[in-house]
The first five atom37 places (N, CA, C, CB, O) and aatype in JSON, in Angstrom:
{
  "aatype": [20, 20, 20, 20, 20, 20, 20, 20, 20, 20, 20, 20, 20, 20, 20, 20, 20, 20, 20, 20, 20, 20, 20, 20, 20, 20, 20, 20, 20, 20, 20, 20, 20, 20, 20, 20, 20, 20, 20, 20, 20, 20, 20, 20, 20, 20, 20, 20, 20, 20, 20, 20, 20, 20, 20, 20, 20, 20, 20, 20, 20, 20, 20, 20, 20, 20, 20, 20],
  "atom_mask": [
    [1, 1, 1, 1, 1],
    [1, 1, 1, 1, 1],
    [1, 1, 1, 1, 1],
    [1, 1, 1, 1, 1],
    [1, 1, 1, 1, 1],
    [1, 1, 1, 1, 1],
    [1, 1, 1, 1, 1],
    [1, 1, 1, 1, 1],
    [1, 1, 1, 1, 1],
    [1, 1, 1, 1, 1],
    [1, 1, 1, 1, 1],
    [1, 1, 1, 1, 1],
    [1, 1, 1, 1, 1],
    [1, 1, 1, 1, 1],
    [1, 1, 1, 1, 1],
    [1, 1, 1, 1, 1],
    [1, 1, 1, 1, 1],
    [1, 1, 1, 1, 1],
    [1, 1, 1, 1, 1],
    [1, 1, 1, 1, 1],
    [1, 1, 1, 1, 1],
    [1, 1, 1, 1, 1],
    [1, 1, 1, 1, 1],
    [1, 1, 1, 1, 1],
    [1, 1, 1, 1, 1],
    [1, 1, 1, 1, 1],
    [1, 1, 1, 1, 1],
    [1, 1, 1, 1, 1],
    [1, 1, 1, 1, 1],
    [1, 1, 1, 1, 1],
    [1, 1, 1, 1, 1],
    [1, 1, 1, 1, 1],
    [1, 1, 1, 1, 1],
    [1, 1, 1, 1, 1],
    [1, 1, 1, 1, 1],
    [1, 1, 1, 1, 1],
    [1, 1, 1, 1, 1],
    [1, 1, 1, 1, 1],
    [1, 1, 1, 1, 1],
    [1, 1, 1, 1, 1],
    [1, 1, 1, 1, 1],
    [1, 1, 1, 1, 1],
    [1, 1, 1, 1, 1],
    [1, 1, 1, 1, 1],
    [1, 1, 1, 1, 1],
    [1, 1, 1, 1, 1],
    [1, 1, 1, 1, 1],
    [1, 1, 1, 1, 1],
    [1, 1, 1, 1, 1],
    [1, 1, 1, 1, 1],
    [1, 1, 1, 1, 1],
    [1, 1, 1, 1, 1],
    [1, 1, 1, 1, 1],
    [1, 1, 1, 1, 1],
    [1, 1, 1, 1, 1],
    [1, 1, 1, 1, 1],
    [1, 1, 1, 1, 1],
    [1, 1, 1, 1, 1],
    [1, 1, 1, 1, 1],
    [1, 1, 1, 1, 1],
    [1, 1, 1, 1, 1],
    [1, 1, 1, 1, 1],
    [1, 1, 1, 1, 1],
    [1, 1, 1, 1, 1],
    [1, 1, 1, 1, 1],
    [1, 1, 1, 1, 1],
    [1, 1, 1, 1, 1],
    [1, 1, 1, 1, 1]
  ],
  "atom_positions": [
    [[147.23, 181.05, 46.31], [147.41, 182.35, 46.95], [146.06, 182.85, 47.47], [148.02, 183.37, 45.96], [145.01, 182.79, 46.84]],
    [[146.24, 183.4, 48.82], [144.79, 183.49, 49.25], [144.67, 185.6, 48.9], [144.58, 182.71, 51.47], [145.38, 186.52, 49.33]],
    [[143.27, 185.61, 47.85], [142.61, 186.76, 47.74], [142.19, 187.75, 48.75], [141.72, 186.46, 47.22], [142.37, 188.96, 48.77]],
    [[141.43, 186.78, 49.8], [140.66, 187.86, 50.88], [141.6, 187.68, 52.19], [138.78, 187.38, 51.28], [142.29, 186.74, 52.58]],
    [[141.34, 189.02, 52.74], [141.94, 189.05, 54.1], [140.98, 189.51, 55.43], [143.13, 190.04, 53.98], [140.16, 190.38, 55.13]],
    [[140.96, 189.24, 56.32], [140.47, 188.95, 57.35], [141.06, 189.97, 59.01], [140.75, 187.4, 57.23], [142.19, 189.54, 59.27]],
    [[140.79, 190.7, 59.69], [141.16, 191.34, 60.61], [142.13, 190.34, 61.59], [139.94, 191.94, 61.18], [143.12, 190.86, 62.1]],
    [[141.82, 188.9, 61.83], [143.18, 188.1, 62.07], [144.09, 188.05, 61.64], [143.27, 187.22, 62.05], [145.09, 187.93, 62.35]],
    [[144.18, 188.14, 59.98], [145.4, 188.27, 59.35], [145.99, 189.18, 59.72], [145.4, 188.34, 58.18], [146.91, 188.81, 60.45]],
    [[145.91, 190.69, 59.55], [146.42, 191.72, 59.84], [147.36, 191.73, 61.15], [145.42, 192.53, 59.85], [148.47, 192.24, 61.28]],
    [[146.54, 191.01, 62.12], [146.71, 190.69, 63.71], [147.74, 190.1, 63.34], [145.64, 189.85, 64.67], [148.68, 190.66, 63.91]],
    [[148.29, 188.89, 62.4], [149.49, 188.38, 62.5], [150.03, 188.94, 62.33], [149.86, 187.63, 62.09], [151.12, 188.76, 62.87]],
    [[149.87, 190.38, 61.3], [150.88, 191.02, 60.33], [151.49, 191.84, 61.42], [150.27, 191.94, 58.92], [152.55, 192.42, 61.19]],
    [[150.82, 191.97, 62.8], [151.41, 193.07, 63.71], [150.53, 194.06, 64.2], [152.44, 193.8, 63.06], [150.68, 194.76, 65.21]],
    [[149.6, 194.04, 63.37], [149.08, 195.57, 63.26], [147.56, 195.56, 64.77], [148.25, 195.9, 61.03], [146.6, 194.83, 64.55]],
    [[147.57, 195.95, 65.39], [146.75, 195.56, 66.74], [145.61, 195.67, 66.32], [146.89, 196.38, 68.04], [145.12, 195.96, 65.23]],
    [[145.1, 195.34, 67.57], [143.18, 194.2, 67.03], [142.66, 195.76, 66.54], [141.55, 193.11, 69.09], [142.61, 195.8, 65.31]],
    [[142.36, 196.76, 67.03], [141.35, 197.99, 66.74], [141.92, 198.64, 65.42], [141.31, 199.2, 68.08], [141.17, 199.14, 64.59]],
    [[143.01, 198.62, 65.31], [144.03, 199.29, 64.12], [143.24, 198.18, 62.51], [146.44, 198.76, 64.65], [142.87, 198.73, 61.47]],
    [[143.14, 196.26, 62.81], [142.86, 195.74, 61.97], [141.4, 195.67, 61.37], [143.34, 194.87, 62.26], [141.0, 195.34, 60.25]],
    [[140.64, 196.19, 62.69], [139.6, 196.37, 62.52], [139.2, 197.65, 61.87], [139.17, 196.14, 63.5], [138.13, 197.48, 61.3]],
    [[139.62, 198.75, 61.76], [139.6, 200.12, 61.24], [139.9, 199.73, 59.51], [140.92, 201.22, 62.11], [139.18, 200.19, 58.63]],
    [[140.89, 198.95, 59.26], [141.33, 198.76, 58.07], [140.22, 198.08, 57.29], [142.58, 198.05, 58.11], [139.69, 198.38, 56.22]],
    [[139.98, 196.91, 58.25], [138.78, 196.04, 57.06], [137.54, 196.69, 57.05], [138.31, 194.33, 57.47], [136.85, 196.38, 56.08]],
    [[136.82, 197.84, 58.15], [136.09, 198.59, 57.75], [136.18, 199.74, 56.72], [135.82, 198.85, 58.6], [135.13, 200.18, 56.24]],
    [[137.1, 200.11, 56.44], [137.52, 201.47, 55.66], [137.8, 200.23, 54.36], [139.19, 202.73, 56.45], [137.56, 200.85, 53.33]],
    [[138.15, 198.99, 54.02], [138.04, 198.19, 52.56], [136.45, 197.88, 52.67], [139.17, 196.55, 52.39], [135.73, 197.66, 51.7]],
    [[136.14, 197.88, 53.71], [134.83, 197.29, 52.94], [133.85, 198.59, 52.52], [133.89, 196.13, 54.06], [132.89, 198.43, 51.77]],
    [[134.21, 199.83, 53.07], [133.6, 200.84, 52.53], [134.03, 201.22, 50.97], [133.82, 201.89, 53.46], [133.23, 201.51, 50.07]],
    [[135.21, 201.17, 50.89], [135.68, 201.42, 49.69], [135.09, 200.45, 48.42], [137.13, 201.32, 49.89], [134.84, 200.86, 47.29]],
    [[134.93, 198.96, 48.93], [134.37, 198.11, 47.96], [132.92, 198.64, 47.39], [134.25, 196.71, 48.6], [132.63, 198.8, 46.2]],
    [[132.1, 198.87, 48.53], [131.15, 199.35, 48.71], [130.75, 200.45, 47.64], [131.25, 199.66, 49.9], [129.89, 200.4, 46.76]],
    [[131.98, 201.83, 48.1], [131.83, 202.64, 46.69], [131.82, 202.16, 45.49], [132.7, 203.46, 46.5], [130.97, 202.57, 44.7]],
    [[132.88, 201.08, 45.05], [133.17, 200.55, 43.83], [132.55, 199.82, 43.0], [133.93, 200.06, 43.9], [132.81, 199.3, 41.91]],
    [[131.1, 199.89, 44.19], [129.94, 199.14, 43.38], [129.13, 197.77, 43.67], [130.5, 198.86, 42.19], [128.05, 197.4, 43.2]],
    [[130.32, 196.91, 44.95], [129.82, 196.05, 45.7], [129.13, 196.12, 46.92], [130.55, 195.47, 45.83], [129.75, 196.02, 47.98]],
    [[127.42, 196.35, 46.88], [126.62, 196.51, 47.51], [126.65, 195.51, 48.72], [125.68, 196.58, 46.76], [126.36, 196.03, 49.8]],
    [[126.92, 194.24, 48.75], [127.43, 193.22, 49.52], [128.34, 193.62, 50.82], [128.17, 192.41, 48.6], [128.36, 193.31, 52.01]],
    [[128.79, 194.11, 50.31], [130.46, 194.29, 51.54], [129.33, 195.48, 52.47], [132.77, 195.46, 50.46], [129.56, 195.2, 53.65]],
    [[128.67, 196.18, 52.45], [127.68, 196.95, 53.38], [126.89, 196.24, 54.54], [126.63, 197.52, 52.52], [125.81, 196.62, 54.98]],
    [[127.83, 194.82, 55.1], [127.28, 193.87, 55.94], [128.14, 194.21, 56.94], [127.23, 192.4, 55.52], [129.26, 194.65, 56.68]],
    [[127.71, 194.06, 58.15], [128.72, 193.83, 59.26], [128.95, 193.05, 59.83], [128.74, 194.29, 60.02], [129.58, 193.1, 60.88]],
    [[128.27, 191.54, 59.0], [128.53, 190.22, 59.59], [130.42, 189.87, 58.54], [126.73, 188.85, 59.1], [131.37, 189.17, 58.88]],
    [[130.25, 190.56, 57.54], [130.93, 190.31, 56.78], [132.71, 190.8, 56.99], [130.17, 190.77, 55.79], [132.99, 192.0, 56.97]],
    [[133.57, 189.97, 57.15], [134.86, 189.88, 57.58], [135.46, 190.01, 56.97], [135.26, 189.14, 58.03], [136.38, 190.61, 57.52]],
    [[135.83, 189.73, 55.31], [136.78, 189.38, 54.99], [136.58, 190.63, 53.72], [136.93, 187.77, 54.84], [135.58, 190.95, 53.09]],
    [[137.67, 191.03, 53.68], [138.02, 191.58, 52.13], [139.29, 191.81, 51.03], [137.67, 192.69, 52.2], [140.47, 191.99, 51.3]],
    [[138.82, 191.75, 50.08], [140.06, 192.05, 49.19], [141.34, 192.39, 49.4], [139.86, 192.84, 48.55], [141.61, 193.47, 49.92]],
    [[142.43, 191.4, 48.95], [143.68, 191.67, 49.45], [144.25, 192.82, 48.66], [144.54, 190.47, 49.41], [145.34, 193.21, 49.08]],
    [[143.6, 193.65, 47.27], [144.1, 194.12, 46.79], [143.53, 195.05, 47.51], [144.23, 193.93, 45.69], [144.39, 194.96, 48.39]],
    [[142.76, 195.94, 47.95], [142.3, 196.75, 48.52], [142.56, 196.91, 49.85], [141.32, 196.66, 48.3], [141.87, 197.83, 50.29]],
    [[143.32, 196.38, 50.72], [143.77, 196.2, 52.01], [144.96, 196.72, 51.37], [143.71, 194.76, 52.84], [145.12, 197.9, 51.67]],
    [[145.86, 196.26, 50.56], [147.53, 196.45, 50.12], [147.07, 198.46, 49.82], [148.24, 195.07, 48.03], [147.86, 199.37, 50.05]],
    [[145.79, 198.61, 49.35], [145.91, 200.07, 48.59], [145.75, 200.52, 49.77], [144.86, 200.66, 47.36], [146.92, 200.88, 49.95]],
    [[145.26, 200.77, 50.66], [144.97, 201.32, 52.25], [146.73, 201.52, 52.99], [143.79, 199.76, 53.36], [147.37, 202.47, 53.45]],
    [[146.99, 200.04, 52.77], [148.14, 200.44, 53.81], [149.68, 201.12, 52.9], [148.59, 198.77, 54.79], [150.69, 201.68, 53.33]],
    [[149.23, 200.74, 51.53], [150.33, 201.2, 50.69], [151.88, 200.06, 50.54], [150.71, 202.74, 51.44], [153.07, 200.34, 50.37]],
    [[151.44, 199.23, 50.64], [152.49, 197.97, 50.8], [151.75, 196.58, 50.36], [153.03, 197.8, 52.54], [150.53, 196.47, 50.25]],
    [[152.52, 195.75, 50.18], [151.83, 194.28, 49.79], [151.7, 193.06, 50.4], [152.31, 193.84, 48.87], [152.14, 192.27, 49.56]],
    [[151.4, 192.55, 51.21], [151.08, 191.79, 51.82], [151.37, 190.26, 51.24], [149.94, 192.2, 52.06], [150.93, 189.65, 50.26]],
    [[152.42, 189.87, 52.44], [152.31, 188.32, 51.78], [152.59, 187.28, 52.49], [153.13, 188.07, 50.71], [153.67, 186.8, 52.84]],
    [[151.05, 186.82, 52.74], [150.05, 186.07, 53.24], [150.1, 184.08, 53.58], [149.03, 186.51, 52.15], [149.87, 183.23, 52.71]],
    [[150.35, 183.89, 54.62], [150.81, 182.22, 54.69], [149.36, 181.32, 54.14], [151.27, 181.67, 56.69], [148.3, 181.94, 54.08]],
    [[149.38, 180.45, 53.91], [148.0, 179.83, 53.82], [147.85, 179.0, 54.99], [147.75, 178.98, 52.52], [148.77, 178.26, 55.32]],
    [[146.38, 179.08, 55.89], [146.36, 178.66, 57.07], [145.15, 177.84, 57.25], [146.48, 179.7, 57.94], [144.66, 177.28, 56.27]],
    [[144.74, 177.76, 58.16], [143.16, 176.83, 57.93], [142.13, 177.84, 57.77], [142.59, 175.76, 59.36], [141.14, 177.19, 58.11]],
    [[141.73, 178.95, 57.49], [140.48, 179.28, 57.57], [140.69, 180.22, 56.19], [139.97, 179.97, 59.09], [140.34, 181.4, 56.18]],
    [[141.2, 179.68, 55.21], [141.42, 180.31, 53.94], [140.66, 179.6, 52.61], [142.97, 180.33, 53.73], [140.79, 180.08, 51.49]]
  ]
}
């Protein structure tokens, strides 16, 4: 089962490119609060699937693809 999610993923999920991009910025801020100084990169793409599911309020479930 893949952990991190990625602004492509989302893109599959439907949700349009600027909408997926808003999301993985607003998880990686949140990680950020929670103590992971790391996620304060903007090279950095990918984040927590549990923290993406708390944003949108639903659960996500995720194919495994090549860049996982």
């Amino acid at each position: 089962m893949k952990e991190l999610i990625t602004k492509e993923d989302l893109i599959q999920f439907g949700y349009p490119k600027y909408t997926s991009i808003r999301i993985i910025r607003q998880a990686k801020q949140i990680m950020v609060q929670k103590g992971y100084p790391f996620y304060n990169n903007k090279r950095l793409g990918r984040v927590p699937k549990m923290t993406v599911e708390s944003i949108l309020g639903c659960e996500l479930e995720l194919e495994e693809d090549s860049h996982g």
